[in-house]
C-alpha positions as CSV (number, residue, x, y, z in Angstrom):
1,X,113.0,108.9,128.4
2,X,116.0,108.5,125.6
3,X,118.9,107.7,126.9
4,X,122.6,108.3,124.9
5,X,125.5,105.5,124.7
6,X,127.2,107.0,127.0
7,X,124.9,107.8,129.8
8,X,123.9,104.0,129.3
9,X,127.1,102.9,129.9
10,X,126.9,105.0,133.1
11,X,124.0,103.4,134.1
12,X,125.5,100.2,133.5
13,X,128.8,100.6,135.7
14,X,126.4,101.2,138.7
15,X,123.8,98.3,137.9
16,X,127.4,95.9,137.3
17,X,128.7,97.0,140.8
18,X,125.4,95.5,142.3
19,X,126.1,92.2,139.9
20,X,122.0,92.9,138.7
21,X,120.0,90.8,141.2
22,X,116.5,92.6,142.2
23,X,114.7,90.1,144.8
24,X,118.1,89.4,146.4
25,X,119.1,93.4,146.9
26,X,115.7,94.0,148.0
27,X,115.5,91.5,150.8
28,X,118.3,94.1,152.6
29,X,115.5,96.6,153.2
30,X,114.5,94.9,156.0
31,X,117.1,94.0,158.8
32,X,117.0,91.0,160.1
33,X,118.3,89.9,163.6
34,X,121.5,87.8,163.4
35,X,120.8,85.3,165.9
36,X,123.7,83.8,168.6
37,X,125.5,81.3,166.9
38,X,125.4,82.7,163.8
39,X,128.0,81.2,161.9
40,X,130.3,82.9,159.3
41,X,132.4,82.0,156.5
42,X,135.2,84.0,155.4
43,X,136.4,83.4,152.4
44,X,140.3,85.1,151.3
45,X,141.6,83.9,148.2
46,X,145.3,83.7,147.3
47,X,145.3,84.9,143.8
48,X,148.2,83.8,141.2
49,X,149.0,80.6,142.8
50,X,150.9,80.7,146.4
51,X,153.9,78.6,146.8
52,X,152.5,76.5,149.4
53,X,156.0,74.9,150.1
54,X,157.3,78.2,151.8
55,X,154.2,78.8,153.2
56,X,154.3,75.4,155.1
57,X,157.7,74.5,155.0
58,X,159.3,70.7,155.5
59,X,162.2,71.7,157.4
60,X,163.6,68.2,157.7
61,X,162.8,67.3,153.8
62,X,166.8,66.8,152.1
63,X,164.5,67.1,148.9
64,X,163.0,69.9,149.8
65,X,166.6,71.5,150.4
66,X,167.9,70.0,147.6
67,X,164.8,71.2,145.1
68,X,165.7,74.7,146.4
69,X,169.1,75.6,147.0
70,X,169.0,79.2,147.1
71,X,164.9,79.7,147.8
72,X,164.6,76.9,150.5
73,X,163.5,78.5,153.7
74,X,166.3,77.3,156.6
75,X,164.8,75.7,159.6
76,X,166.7,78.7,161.4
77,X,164.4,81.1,160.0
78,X,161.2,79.2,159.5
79,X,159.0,79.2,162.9
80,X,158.9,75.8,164.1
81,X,155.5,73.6,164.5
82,X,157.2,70.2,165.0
83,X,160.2,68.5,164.5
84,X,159.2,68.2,160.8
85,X,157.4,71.9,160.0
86,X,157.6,74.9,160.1
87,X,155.4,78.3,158.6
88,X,156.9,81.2,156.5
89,X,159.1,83.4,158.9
90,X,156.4,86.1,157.9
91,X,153.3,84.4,159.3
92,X,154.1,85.6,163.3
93,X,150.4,85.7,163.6
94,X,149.5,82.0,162.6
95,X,151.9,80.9,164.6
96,X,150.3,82.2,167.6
97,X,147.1,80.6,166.3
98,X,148.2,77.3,166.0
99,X,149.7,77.3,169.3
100,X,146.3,78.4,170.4
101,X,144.7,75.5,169.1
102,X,142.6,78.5,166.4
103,X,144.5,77.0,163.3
104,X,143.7,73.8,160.8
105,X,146.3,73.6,158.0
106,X,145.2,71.2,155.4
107,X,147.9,70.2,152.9
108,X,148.2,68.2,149.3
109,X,144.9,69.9,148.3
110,X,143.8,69.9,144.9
111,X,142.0,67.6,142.1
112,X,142.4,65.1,139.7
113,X,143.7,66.3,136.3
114,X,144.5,69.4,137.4
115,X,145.2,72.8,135.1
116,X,148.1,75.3,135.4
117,X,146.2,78.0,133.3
118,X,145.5,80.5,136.7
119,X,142.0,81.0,134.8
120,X,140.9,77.4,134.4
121,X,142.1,76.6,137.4
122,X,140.7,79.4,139.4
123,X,137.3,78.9,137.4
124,X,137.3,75.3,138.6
125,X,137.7,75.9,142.6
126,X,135.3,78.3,142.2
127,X,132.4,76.2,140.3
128,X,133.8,73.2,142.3
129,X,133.9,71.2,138.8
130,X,135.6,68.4,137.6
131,X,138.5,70.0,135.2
132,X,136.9,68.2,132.3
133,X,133.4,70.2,133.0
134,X,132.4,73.7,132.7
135,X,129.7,75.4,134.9
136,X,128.8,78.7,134.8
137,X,127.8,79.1,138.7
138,X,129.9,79.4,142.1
139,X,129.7,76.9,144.6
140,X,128.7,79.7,147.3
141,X,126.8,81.1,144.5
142,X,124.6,78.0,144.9
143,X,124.8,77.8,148.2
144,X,122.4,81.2,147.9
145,X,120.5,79.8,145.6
146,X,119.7,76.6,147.8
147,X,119.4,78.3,151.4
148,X,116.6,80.6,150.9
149,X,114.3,79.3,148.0
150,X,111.3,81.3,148.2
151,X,111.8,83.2,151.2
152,X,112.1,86.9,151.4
153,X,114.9,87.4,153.4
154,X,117.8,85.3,151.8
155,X,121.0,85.1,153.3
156,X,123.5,87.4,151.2
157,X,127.0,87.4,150.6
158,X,129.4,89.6,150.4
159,X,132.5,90.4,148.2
160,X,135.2,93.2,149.1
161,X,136.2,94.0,145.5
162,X,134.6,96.1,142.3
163,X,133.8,92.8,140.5
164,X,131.9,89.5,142.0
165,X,133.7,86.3,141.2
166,X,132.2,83.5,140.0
167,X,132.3,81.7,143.4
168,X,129.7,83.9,144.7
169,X,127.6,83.9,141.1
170,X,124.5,81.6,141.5
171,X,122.0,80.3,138.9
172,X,119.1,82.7,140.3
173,X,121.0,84.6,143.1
174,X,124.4,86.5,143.3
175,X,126.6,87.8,146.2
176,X,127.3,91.7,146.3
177,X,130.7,93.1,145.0
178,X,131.7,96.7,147.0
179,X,135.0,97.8,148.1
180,X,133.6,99.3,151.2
181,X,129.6,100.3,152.2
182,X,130.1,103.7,152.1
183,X,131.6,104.2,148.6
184,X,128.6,102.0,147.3
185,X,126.4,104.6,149.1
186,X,128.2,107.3,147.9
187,X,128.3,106.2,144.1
188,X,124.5,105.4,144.2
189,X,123.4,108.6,145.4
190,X,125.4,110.8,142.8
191,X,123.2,113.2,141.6
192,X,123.2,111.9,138.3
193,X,121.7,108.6,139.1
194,X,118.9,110.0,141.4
195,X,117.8,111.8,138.4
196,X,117.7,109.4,135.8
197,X,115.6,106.9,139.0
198,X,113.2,109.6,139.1
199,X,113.1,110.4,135.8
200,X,111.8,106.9,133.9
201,X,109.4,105.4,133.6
202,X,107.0,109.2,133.9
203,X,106.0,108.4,129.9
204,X,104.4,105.0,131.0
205,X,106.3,102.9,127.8
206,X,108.5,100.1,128.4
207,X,111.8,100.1,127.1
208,X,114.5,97.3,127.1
209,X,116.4,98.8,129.7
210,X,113.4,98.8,132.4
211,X,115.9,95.9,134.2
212,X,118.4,98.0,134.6
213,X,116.8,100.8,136.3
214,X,114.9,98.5,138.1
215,X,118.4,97.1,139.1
216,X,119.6,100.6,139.9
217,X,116.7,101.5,141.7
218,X,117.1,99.0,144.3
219,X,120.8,99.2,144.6
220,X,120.0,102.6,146.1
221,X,117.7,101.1,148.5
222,X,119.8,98.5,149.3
223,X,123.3,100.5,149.5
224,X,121.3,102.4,152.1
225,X,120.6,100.0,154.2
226,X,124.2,98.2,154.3
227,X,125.8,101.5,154.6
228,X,123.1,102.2,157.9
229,X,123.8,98.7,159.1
230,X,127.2,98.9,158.9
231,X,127.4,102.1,161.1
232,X,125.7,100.2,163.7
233,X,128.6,98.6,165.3
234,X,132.0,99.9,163.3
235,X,134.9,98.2,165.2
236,X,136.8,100.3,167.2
237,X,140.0,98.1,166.5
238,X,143.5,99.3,165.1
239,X,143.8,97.8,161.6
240,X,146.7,97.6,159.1
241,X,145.9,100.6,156.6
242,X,146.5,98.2,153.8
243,X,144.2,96.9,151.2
244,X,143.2,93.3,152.7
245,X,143.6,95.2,156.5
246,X,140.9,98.0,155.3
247,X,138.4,94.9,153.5
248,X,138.4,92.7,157.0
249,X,138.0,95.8,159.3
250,X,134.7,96.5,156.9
251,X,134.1,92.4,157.5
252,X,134.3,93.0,161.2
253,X,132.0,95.5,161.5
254,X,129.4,94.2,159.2
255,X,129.4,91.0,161.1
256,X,129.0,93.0,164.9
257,X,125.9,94.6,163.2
258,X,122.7,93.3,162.3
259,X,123.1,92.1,159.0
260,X,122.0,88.8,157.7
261,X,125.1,87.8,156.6
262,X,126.6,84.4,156.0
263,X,129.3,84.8,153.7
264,X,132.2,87.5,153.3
265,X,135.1,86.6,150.4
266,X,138.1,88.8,150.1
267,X,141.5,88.5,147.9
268,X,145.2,89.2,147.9
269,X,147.8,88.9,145.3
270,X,149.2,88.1,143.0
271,X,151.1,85.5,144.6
272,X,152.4,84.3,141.1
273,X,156.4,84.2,141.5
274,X,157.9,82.8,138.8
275,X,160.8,85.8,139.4
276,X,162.7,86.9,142.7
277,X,160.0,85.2,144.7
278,X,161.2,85.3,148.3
279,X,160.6,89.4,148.5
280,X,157.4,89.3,147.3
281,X,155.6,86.7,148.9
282,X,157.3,87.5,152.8
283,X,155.5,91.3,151.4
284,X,152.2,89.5,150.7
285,X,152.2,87.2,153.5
286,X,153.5,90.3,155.8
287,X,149.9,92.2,154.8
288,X,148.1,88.6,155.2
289,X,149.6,88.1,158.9
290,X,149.2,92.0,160.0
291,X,145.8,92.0,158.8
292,X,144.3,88.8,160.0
293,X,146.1,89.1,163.6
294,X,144.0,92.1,163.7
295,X,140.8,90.4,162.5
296,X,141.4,87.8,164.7
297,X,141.9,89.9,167.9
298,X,139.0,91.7,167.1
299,X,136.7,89.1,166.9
300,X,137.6,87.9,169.7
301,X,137.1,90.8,171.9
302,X,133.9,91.0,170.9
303,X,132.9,87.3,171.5
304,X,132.7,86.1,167.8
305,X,135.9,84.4,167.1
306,X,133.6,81.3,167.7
307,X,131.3,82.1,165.4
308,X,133.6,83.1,162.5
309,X,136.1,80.9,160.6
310,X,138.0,82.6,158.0
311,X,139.2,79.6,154.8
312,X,142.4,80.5,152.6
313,X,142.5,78.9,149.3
314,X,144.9,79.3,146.1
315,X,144.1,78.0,142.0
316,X,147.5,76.1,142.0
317,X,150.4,75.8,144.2
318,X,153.9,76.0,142.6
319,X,156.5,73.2,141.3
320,X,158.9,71.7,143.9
321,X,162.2,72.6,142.5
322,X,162.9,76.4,142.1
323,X,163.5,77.9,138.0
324,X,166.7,79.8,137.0
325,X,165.2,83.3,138.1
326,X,164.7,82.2,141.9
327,X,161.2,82.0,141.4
328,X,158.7,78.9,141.2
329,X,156.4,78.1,137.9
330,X,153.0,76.7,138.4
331,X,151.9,73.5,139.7
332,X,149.3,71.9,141.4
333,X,148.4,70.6,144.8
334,X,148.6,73.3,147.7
335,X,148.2,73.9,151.4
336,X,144.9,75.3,152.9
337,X,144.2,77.6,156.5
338,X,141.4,77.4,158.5
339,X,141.4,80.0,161.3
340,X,138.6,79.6,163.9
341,X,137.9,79.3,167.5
342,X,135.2,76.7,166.4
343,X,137.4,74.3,164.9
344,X,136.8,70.7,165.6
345,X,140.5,69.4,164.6
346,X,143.5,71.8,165.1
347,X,147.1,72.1,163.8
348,X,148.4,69.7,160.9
349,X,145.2,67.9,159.9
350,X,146.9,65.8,157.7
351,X,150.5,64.4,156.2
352,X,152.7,67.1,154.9
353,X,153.7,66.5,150.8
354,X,155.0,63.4,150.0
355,X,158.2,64.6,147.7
356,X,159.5,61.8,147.1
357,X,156.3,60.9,145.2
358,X,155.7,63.4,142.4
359,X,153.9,63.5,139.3
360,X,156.1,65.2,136.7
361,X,157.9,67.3,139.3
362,X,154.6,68.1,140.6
363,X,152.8,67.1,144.1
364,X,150.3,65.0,144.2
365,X,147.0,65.3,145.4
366,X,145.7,63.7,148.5
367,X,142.7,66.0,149.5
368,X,140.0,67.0,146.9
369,X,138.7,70.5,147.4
370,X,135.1,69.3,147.1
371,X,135.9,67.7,150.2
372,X,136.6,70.6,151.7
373,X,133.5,72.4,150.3
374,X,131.1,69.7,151.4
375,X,132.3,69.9,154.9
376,X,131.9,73.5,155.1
377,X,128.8,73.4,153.3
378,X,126.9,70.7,155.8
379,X,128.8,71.1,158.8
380,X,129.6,75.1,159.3
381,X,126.4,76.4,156.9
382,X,124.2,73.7,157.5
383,X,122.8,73.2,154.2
384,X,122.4,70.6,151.7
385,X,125.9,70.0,150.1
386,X,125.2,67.6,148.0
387,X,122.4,69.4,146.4
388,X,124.7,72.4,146.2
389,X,128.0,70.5,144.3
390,X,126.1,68.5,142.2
391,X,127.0,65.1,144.2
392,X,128.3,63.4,147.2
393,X,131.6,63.8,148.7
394,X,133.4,62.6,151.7
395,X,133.0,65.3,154.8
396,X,136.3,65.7,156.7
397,X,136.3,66.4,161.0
398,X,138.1,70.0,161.1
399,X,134.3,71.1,161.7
């Protein structure tokens, strides 16, 4: 069969969606029983660098005050944790979860040398390198690689988006990028692309693109059974119609159903505010609260709050003192969320920013990241974390 340019470049949108990985698609064909206990790692990245200063605000910091004239957030309006803190005015819900004992915040996190380029940066957290390596692989990418060497049901992951980020890209295995299981199945079973499945291979010669509609061919099989699995159990919960609302409703009902599913990673931006940026992160942080709170109640009534911890993360935080267009520019340590009712340690895990102690206007670290991903990867995945990042790092106690 000849195909044309542009029918290959069809092809090739479908075969991207499923980010090309046979053995991995094809080990959804067979459902396989999510025992109790399961646990689950939620992944939502805060893309374009969150101001983590107004997100957990040091409401009894003069420098804080004095950094920020106009775009300090008042103690008056920030909803009080101790004498000292207080969250964002928007995040009702995560105040109701720390006083639950369901929220960790982890602050001053970050590594050394760090990069303000929201690309480098971002690239770094998600390879868990050093910011004077490269590597071309995600951390939870490896993580797949690692769990399931050999066997024939691997445990997947999961992105809510068109595109799979390099977190979830592994050296032999890759998670799955789909807005929502249905449109997947939908797009895969266009008439077009049933035809061309059926259609090659009938002259018997092997052409260079055999991969792809190998590739395509078990997308279809596998968008089948993810969108029959995830029918199973569909939440009955009210969610927020928005975007990140919508991507952990899908979340919710995936993980009620049967699927073998360890790892779900969502985003929401951009959070980068170098102009007017009180409006649009309480906007941001409004769809963040609405939707979680909704997440959370969910899981709950269905006896998986347990079970689930949800992990926000950000490439950068922003500089201490505000710019001239009551914004912030990038900089580089940043606050952290856990959200779980599995948690170990609860509330502030650690100190808050030490502002008196910058590095050219910039926090300083106190937490590296890789700490963070070592803990979660031995103590909530049970796996082998340093195998996975390449070397040994300390593991904290919020799990």
């Amino acid at each position: 069969m000849v195909i044309k340019r542009k029918e290959f470049l069809q092809i090739g949108s479908l075969a991207t969606a499923s980010l090309m990985m046979p053995k991995f698609l094809k080990a959804f064909e067979s459902p396989t029983m999510v025992p109790p206990g399961n646990k689950v790692f939620v992944v939502l990245q805060l893309s374009g660098g969150n101001d983590g200063l107004n997100t957990v605000v040091p409401i009894a910091n003069d420098i804080y005050y004095r950094s920020r004239p106009k775009l300090g957030i008042k103690k008056e309006s920030s909803l009080i944790l101790t004498d000292e803190v207080g969250l964002n005015p928007a995040l009702t819900a995560f105040k109701d979860l720390y006083d639950d004992g369901s929220l960790g915040i982890m602050n001053s996190v970050g590594y050394p040398n760090p990069d303000r380029s929201h690309f480098r940066s971002m690239d770094i957290w998600h390879s868990a390198s050093a910011s004077q390596e490269y590597i071309y692989s995600g951390w939870l990418g490896r993580y797949l690689d690692a769990q399931c060497k050999g066997c024939d049901k691997p445990t997947q992951a999961l992105e809510l988006d068109d595109v799979l980020s390099l977190a979830l890209k592994g050296e032999t295995m890759n998670g799955l990028a789909m807005k929502d299981p249905r449109r997947l199945y939908t797009t895969s079973h266009e008439k077009y692309f049933k035809d061309v499945i059926a259609q090659h291979g009938h002259d018997g010669a092997e052409q260079p693109v055999d991969y792809l509609y190998k590739t395509m061919a078990q997308t279809l099989s596998s968008a089948d059974y993810i969108f029959k699995q995830s029918k199973l159990r569909p939440t009955t919960a009210n969610y927020p119609t928005t975007g990140l609302g919508q991507s952990l409703k899908t979340i919710a009902s995936l993980i009620f159903s049967e699927i073998n599913t360890k790892v779900y990673y969502v985003s929401l931006g951009s959070f980068d505010t170098h102009v007017a940026q009180e409006g649009q992160q309480k906007r941001l942080f409004t769809e963040m609260n609405d939707a979680v709170k909704s997440f959370v109640a969910d899981l709950k009534q269905n006896n998986r709050f347990d079970d689930v911890m949800l992990m926000t993360f950000s490439e950068f935080g922003r500089r201490v003192s505000q710019n001239a267009s009551n914004g912030t520019d990038h900089g580089t340590a940043n606050n952290m969320f856990f959200v779980s009712g599995g948690l170990k340690q609860k509330g502030l895990l650690n100190a808050m920013p030490d502002l008196s102690d910058l590095q050219d206007g910039d926090l300083k670290h106190t937490v590296d990241f890789k700490n963070v991903y070592a803990t979660i990867l031995k103590n909530w995945l049970g796996t082998d974390d340093k195998g996975i990042l390449g070397k040994s790092f300390e593991h904290l106690s919020f799990v």
